[in-house]
N, C-alpha and C positions, 0 to 999 in steps of 0.2 A: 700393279705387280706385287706380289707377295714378297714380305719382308724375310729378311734373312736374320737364322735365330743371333741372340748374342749371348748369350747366357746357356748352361748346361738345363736351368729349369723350363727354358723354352724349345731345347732338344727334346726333353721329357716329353713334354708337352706334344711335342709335332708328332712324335712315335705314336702315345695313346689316343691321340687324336686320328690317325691315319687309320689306327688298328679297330676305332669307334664307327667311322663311316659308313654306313651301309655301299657298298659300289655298285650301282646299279640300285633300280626299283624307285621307287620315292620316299621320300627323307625328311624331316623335319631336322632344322637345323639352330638352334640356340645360340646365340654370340653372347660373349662375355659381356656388353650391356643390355642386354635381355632380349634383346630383338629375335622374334621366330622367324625362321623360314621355312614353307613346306615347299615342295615342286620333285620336279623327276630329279637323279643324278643325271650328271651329263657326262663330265669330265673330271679327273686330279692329277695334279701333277703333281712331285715331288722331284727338287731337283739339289745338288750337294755343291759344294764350290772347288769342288779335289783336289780338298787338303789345302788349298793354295791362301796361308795366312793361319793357318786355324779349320778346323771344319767347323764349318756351318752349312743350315739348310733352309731352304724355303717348300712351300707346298700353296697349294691354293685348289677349290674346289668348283663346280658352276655349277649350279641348279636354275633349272627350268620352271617359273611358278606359274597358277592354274591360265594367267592374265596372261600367257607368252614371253614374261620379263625373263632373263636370265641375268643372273649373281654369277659375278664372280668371285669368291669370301679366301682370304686370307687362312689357313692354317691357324695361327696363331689366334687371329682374333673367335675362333670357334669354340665354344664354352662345351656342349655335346651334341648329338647327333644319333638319330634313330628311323627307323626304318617305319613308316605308318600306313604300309604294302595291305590292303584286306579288300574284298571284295567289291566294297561299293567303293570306295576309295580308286582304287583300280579302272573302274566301269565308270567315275566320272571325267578321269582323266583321259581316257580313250575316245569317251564323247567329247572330249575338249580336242582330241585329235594329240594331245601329245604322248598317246604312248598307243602301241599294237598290243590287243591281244591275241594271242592264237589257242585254243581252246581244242584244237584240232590232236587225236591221239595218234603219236604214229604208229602204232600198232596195228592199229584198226584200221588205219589211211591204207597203210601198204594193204592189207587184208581186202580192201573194198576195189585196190588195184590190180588184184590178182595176182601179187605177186608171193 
């Protein structure tokens, strides 16, 4: 379970960090002892303790990596985060079965439907 902040620079931190995630697509993910991770996003949560003492927050994120492992990573322990979404990228993950493409226009779908 992800820690709740104690400090105002760990508030900082959970903001730009939330704001840095790609949601959705796939991600590589940096942790403040250097450790990568790449995989689909899955899930984040962000959740507040309202007010009750102080405000503080927690957040945590889960990524899906190519091997089916899923992380669950702490907000705070997350140094950066970026988005490594591109084509072949994409096509091997789909061949791994963890993600759909659809490639399909709908434009042209409804058009070929007669509608």
């Amino acid at each position: 379970m992800a820690r709740w902040t104690e400090t105002s620079a760990d508030q900082n931190h959970m903001v730009t960090i939330s704001q840095h995630i790609p949601v959705g697509g796939i991600v590589r993910i940096v942790l403040n002892n250097g450790t990568a991770i790449e995989g689909v996003f899955r899930r984040m949560n962000i959740e507040n303790n309202a007010g009750l003492g102080g405000w503080k927050f927690r957040g945590e994120c889960e990524i899906e990596t190519k091997d089916h492992s899923r992380f669950v990573l702490d907000c705070l322990d997350i140094k950066s985060a970026s988005s490594i979404w591109n084509d072949p990228v994409s096509t091997e993950y789909q061949r791994l079965g963890l993600i759909t493409l659809d490639h399909r226009n709908p434009s042209t779908d409804r058009l070929a439907k007669g509608e």
